[in-house]
N, C-alpha and C positions, 0 to 999 in steps of 0.2 A: 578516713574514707572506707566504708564498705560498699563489698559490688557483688555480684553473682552471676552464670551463664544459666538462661535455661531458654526454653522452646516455647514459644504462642501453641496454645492451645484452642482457644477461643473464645468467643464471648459470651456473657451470662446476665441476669439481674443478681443482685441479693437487695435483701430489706433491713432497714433500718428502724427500729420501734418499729411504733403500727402505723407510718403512712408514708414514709422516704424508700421510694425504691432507689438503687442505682447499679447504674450501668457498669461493669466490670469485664474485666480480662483477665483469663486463666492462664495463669505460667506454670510450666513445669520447670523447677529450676532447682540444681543443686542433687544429691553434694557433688563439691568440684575439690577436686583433690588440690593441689599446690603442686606444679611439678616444678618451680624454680624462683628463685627468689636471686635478682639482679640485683648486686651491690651499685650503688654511686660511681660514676667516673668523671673522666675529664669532660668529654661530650655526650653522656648518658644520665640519665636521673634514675633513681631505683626505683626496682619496678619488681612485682609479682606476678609471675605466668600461671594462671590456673587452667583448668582442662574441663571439658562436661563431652558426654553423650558417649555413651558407653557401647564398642563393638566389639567383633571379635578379634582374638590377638593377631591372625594371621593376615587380617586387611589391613595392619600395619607396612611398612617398609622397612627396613633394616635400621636405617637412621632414625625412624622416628621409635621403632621398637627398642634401639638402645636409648634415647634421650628419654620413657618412658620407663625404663626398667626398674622392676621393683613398688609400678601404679599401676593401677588400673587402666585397659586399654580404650584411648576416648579420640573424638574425632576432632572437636574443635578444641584451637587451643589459642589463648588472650590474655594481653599483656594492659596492668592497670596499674597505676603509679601508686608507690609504698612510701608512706608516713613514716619520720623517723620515728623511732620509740616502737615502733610497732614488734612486737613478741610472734614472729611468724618463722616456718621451719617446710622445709621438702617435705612432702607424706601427710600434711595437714590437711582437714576437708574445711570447705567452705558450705554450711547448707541455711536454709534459708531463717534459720534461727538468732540468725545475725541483723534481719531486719526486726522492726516493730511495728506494730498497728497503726496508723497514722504515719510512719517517714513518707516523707514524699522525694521522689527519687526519681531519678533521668534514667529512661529508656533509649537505647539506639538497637535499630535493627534495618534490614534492607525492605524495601518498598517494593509491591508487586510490579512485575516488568510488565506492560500493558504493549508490548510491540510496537511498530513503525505509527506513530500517529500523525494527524494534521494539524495546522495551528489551532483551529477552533478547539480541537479538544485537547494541544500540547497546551498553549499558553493563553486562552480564552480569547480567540480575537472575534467580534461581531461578525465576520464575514460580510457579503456581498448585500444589497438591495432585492430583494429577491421579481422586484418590477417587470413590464416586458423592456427590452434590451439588454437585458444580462443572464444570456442564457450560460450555464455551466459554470460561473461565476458566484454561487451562492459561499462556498465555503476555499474561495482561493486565496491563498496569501496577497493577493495586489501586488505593488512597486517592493522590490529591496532596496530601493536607496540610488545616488546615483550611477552614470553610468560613464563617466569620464573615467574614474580612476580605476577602471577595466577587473575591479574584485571586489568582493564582498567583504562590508566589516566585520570585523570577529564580535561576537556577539548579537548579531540578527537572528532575530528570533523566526524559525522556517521550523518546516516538517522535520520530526527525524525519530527517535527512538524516546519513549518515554517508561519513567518509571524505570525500577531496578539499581534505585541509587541509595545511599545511605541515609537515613533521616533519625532524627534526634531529637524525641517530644518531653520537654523537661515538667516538673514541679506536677507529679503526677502522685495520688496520695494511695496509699496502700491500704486495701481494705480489710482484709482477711488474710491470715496465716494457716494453713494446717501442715505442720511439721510431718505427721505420720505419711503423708504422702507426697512429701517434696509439692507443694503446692503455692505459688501466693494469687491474690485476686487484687488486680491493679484497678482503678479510679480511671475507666474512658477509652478508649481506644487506642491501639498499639500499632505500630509499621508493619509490615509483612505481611504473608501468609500463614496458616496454619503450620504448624511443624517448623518454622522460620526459627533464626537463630537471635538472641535476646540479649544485650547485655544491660542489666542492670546493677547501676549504682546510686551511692547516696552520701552525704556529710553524718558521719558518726564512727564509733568504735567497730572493727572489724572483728570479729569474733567467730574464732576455730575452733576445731576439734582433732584431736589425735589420731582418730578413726572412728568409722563407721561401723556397727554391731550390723551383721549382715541380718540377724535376728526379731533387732530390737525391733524393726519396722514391721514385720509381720505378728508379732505377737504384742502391739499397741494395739493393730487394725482387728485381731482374734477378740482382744479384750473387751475393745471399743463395744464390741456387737454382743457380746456374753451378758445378760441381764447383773446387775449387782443385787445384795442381798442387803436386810436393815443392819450391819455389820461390818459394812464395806467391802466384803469378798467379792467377791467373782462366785456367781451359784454355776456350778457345776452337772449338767442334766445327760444320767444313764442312757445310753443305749437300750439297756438291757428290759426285755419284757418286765411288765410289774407282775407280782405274783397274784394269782387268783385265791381267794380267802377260800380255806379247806371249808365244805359241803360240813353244814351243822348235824350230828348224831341223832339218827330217831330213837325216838322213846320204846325204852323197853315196852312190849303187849303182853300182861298178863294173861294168864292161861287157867281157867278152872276146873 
């Protein structure tokens, strides 16, 4: 099982040949360090804690600055269940180069909190006749049920709070990778809001890294943009003024 934390970004098209558009979602996700790795117990299954979202060291707490010490300081942190066999260590990153183009993979993240609603728009009821005699009556719940047994059943479906709950949209296919910037582009629509927190996983080999080159990222994205030459370099273009071709010599004028 591979998995990863990142953040909704938003949505987008991209194209396929020349005539499939499709609808996608932008994650930002990764790298996610590993900050623990839980052995098997009596009543525990093993499990991996990894970390994402990167703040500063001193919006930690004491507690959570020692169970991090020695990683980077991150805000969310998520426990995902570990495959035996699995070759995984403290200080490892997870970045999105552990998925591939096509896995399709379960999203869970939380659902916009939409405040105090009413049944018409909590749980779709038709409401009311809107005829003359039923005045105020267009969108009221009607009857709860009866009225002997002096309380309401549990699960009547009434006005109350919607939204803000967990939700989990599975077999969603991966469209697009771009490692240089912690980026992937998911197949359809995602839970949450923008900046919302993401977990995704999938069925296949989990694949780390020892660390992260604080470097490598910006000098892919330097290169990316650098014209290449028929030679495969990187062409290289001077600052420097070009020189102006020295003024050609007039001809001697003989003299008689």
């Amino acid at each position: 099982m591979k998995f990863i934390l990142g953040k909704k970004l938003g949505m987008t098209q991209v194209f396929r040949g020349l005539s499939e558009v499709v609808p996608v979602t932008r994650v930002q996700a990764g790298p996610c360090p590993v900050v623990q790795v839980k052995a098997a117990g009596q009543k525990s299954a093993a499990a991996v804690q990894i970390g994402w979202g990167a703040i500063p060291a001193f919006r930690l707490a004491k507690p959570q600055a020692g169970h991090l010490k020695g990683l980077p300081a991150v805000r969310h942190l998520r426990d995902f269940p570990l495959e035996s066999g699995v070759a995984i260590k403290r200080g490892d990153f997870i970045t999105v180069e552990t998925f591939a183009v096509g896995d399709r993979v379960t999203v869970t993240g939380v659902s916009k909190g939409k405040g105090f609603a009413g049944v018409v728009k909590r749980h779709h009821f038709a409401g009311g006749p809107a005829s003359h005699g039923h005045k105020d009556n267009l969108r009221a719940p009607g009857s709860i049920g009866a009225g002997g047994v002096q309380r309401v059943f549990k699960g009547r479906r009434m006005a109350g709070r919607l939204g803000g709950d967990q939700v989990t949209v599975k077999n969603l296919e991966i469209v697009e990778i771009h490692p240089e910037i912690n980026e992937l582009s998911i197949k359809g629509a995602l839970p949450g809001a923008r900046e919302g927190l993401l977990e995704i996983y999938a069925a296949g080999e989990l694949k780390t890294q020892s660390a992260i080159p604080a470097a490598a990222a910006s000098e892919s994205v330097s290169a990316a943009a650098a014209p290449v030459t028929e030679s495969g370099g990187v062409e290289v273009k001077s600052s420097a003024p070009a020189e102006s071709p020295a003024p050609a010599e007039a001809a001697p004028v003989s003299t008689v």
